[in-house]
C-alpha positions as CSV (number, residue, x, y, z in Angstrom):
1,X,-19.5,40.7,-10.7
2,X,-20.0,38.1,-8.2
3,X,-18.5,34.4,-9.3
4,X,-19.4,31.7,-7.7
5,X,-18.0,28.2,-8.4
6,X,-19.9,24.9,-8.0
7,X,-18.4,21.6,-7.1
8,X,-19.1,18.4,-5.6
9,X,-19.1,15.2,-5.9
10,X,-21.0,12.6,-8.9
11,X,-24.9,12.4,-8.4
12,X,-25.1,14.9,-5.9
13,X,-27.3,17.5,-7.6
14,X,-24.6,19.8,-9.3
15,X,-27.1,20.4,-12.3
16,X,-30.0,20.6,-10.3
17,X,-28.4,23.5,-8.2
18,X,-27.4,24.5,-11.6
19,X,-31.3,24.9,-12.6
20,X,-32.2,26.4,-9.3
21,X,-29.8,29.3,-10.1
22,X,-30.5,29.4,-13.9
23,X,-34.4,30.1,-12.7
24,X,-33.3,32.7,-10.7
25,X,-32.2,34.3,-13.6
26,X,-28.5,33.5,-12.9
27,X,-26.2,32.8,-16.0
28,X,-24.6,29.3,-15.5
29,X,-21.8,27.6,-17.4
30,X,-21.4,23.6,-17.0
31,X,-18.3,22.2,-17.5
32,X,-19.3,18.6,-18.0
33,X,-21.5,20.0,-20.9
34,X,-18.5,22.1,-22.5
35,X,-16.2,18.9,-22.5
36,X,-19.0,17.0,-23.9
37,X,-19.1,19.5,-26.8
38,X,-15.1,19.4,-27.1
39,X,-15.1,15.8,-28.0
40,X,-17.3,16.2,-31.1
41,X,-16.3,14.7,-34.3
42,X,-13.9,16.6,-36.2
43,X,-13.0,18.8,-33.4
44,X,-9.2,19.0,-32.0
45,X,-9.4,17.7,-29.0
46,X,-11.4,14.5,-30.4
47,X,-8.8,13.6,-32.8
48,X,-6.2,14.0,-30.2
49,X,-8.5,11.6,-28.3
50,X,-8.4,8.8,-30.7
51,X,-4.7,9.5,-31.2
52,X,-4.1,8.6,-27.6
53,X,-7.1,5.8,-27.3
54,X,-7.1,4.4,-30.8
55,X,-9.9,3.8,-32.9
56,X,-11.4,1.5,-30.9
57,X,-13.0,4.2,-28.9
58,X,-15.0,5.7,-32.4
59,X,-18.5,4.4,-32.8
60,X,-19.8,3.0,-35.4
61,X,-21.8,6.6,-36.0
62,X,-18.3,8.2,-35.8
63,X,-18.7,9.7,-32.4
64,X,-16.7,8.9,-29.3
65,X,-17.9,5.7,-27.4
66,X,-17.9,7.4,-24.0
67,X,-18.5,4.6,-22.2
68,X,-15.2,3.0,-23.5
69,X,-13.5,5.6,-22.7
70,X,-14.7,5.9,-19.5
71,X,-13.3,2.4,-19.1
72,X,-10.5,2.6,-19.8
73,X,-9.4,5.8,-18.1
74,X,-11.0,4.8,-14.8
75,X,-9.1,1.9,-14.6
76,X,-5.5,3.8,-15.2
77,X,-4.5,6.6,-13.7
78,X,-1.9,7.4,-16.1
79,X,-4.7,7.2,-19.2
80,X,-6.9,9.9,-17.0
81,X,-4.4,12.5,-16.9
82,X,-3.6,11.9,-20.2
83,X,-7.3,12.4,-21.2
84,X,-7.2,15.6,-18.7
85,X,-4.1,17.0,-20.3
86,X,-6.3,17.6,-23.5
87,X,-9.6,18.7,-22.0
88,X,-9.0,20.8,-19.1
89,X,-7.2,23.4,-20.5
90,X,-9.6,23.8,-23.7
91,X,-12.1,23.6,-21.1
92,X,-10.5,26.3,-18.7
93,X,-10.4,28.5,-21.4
94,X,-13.8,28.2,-22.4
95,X,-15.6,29.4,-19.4
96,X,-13.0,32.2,-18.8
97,X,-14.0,33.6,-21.9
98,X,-17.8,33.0,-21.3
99,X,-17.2,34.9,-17.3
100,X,-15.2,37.7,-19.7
101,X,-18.6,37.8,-21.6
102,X,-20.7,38.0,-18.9
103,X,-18.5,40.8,-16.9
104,X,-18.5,42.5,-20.3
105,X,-22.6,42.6,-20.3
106,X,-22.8,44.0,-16.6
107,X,-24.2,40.7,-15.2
108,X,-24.1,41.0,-11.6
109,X,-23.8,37.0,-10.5
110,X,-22.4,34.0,-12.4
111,X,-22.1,30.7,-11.9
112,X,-19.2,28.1,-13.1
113,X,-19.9,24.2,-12.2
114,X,-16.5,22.3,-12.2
115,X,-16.6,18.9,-10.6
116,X,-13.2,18.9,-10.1
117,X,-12.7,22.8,-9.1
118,X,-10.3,21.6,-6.1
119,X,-8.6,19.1,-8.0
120,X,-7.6,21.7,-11.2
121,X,-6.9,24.5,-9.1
122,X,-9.1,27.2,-9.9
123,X,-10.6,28.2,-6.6
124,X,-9.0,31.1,-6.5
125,X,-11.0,32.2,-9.8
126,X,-14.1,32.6,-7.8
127,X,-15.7,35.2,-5.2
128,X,-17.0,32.1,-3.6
129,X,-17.2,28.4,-4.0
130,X,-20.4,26.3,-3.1
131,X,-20.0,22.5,-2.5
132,X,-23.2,20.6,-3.5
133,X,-23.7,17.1,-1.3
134,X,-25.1,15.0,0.0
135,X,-25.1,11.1,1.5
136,X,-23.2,8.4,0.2
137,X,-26.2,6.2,0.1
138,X,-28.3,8.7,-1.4
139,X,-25.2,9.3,-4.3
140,X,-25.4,5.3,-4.8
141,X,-28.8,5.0,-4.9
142,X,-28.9,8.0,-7.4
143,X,-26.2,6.9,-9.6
144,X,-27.4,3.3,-10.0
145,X,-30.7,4.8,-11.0
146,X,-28.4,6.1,-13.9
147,X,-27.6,2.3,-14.9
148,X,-24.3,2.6,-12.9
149,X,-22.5,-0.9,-11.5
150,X,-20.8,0.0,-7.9
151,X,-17.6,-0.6,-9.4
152,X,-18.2,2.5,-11.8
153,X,-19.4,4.5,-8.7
154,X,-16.4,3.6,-6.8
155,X,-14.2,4.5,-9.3
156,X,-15.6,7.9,-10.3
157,X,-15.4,8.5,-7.1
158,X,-11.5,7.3,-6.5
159,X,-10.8,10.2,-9.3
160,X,-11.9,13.0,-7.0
161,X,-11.3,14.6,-3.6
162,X,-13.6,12.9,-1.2
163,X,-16.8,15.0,-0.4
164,X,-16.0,15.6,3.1
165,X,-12.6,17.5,1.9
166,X,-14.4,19.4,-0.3
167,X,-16.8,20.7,1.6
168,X,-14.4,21.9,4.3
169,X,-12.4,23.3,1.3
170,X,-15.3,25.5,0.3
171,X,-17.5,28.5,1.6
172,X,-20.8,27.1,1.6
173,X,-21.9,23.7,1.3
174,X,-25.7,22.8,-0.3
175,X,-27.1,19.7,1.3
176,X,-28.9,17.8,-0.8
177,X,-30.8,14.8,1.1
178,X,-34.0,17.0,0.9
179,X,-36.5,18.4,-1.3
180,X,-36.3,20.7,-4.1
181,X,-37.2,23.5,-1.8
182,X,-35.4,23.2,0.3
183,X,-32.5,23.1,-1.6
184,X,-33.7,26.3,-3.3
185,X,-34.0,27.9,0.1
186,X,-30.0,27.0,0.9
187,X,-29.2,28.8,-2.4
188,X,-31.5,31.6,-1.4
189,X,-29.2,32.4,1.9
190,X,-26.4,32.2,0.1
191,X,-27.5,34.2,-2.5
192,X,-27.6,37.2,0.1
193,X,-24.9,36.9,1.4
């Protein structure tokens, strides 16, 4: 089986490269969607949450206020590693399993998206890592159009590599300034590879 892992940085088209290879019938696991699920009421890792945050980060409904969170953690170092310390290996362990499945079933290609693939170390996991990115403008423009303030964008990006490092880091980059298609054909060559 073939593994590739996708990176790069916030609002650069991760999940859209994500869909381009799901509709090429390639299994795809997203990271950012398995620590989502990890921090649902109840579960471990959420309680372990509040234990380090407080209560203060609980909604009213009972589920994490993400946004707090986020506040908090991007404005101290210390508080995101913390907050990494009790995702990323529950997260890590997820998606090997889910590769274990997939090598199991005979799939021939598979796909891992990890933001921070350079950052936790697990390159070396993958046949291949492709680095989706494009312009900082077009990542502002694209992440204010989520309802981002620049100092949000500015500090998600202080928490990762910079793109330019992470695209020399990996063996194919995706450029995403351009259409749909042309994204799709950049996967394409890479796909033959």
């Amino acid at each position: 089986m073939k593994l590739y892992g996708l990176t790069g940085g916030i609002g650069m088209g991760k999940s859209t490269l994500g869909r381009l290879l799901s509709e090429r019938s390639i299994p795809v696991i997203d990271t950012d969607i398995l620590a989502r699920n990890l921090v649902e009421p109840g579960l471990p890792a959420f309680q372990e949450i509040i234990h380090l945050f407080g209560p203060s980060i609980v909604a009213a409904d009972g589920r994490l206020r993400r946004d707090e969170l986020a506040r908090r953690v991007f404005n101290d170092p210390a508080a995101l590693r913390s907050l990494e310390k009790i995702l990323h290996p529950r997260i890590r362990e997820l998606w090997k399993a889910q590769v274990d499945k997939w090598k199991e079933e005979g799939c021939a290609i598979g796909a891992v998206t990890i933001p921070l693939l350079f950052e936790t170390e697990v390159q070396n996991e993958f046949d291949a890592v492709i680095c989706v990115a494009c312009s900082q403008n077009t990542q502002q423009e694209r992440l204010r159009a989520r309802g981002w303030s620049d100092e949000q964008i500015e500090q998600r990006r202080a928490s990762q590599w910079p793109i330019e490092r992470k695209m020399t880091a990996s063996n194919f980059v995706v450029w995403t300034d351009t259409t749909l298609e042309v994204h799709g054909a950049q996967l394409d060559r890479i796909l033959l590879t």
